[in-house]
C-alpha positions as CSV (number, residue, x, y, z in Angstrom):
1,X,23.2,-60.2,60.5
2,X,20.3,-60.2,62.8
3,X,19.1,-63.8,64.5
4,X,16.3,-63.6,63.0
5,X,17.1,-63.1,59.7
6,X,19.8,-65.7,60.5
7,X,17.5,-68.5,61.3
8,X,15.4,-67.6,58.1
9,X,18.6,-68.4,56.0
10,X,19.5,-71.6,58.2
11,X,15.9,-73.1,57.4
12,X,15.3,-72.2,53.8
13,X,19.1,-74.0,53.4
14,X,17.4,-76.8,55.3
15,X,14.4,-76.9,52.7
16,X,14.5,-80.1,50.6
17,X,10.3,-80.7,50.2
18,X,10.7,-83.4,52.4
19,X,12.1,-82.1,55.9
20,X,9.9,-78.5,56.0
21,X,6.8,-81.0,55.5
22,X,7.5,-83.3,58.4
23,X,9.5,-81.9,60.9
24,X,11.0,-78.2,60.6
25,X,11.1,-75.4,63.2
26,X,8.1,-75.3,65.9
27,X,8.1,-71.7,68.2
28,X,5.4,-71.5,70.8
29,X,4.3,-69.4,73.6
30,X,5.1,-70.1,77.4
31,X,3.4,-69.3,80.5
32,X,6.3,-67.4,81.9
33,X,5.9,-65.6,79.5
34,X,8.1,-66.1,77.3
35,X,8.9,-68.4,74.0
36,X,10.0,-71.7,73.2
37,X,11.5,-73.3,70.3
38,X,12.0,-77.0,68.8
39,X,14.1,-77.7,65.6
40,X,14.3,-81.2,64.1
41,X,17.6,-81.4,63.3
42,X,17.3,-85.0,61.4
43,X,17.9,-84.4,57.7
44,X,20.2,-81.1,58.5
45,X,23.3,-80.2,58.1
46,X,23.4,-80.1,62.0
47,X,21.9,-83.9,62.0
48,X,23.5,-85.1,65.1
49,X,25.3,-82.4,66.6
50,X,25.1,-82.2,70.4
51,X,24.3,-78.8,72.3
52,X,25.0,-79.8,75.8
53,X,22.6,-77.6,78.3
54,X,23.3,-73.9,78.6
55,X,21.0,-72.2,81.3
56,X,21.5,-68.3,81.4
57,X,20.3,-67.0,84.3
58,X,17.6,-69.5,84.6
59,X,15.9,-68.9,88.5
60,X,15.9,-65.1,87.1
61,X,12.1,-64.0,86.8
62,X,12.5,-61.7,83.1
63,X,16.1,-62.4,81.9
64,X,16.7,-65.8,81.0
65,X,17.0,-68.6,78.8
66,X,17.9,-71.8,78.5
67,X,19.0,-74.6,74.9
68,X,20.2,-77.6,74.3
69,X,19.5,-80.6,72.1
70,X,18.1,-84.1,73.1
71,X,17.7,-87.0,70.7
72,X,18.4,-84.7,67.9
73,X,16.4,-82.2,68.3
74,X,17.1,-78.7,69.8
75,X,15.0,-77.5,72.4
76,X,15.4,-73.5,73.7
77,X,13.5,-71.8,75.9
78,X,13.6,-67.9,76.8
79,X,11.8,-64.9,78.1
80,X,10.2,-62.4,76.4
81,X,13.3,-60.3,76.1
82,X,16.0,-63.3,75.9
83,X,14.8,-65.0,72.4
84,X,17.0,-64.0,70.4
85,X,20.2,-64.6,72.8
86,X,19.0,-68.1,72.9
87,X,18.8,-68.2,69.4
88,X,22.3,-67.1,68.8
89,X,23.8,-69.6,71.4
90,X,22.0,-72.4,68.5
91,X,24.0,-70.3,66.2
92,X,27.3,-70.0,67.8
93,X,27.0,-73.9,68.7
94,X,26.1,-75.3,65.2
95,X,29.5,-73.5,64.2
96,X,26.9,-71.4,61.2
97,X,26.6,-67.8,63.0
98,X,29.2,-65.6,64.3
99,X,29.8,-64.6,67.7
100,X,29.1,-60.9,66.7
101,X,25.6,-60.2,67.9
């Protein structure tokens, strides 16, 4: 299954009219460039699972990313090319997507 499509059928799961209203999945451009992403995970089935900090290759300049979660929300980071890698590693670490890219 690809991330992407992954992470479309991980939030519609999440969907209960209440959490998708107030708190849900925020992606954003950086400056690197690159993308970030913030999911509340209060009110999922991932409420209060811990990440700890995975940086992959973080001081390189196009092929890196970075996730982890803080007061219960993931945080991930990545460039342009590394989104989805990031992505996974939420995957893999909320025990809900396979190793299998």
């Amino acid at each position: 299954m690809d991330v992407l499509d992954w992470l479309a059928q991980w939030f519609q799961s999440q969907c209960d009219d209440d959490w998708e209203h107030g708190s849900g999945i925020t992606t954003e451009s950086i400056d690197n460039p690159g993308w970030s992403i913030k999911v509340a995970l209060a009110g999922t089935d991932c409420d209060g699972r811990t990440l700890e900090r995975t940086n992959c290759n973080y001081e390189h300049a196009t092929d890196w990313w970075t996730c982890w979660t803080a007061d219960n929300v993931l945080t991930g980071a990545a460039d342009l090319s590394s989104f989805a890698q990031c992505l996974r590693h939420f995957g893999r670490g909320q025990q809900a997507l396979p190793s299998q890219p």
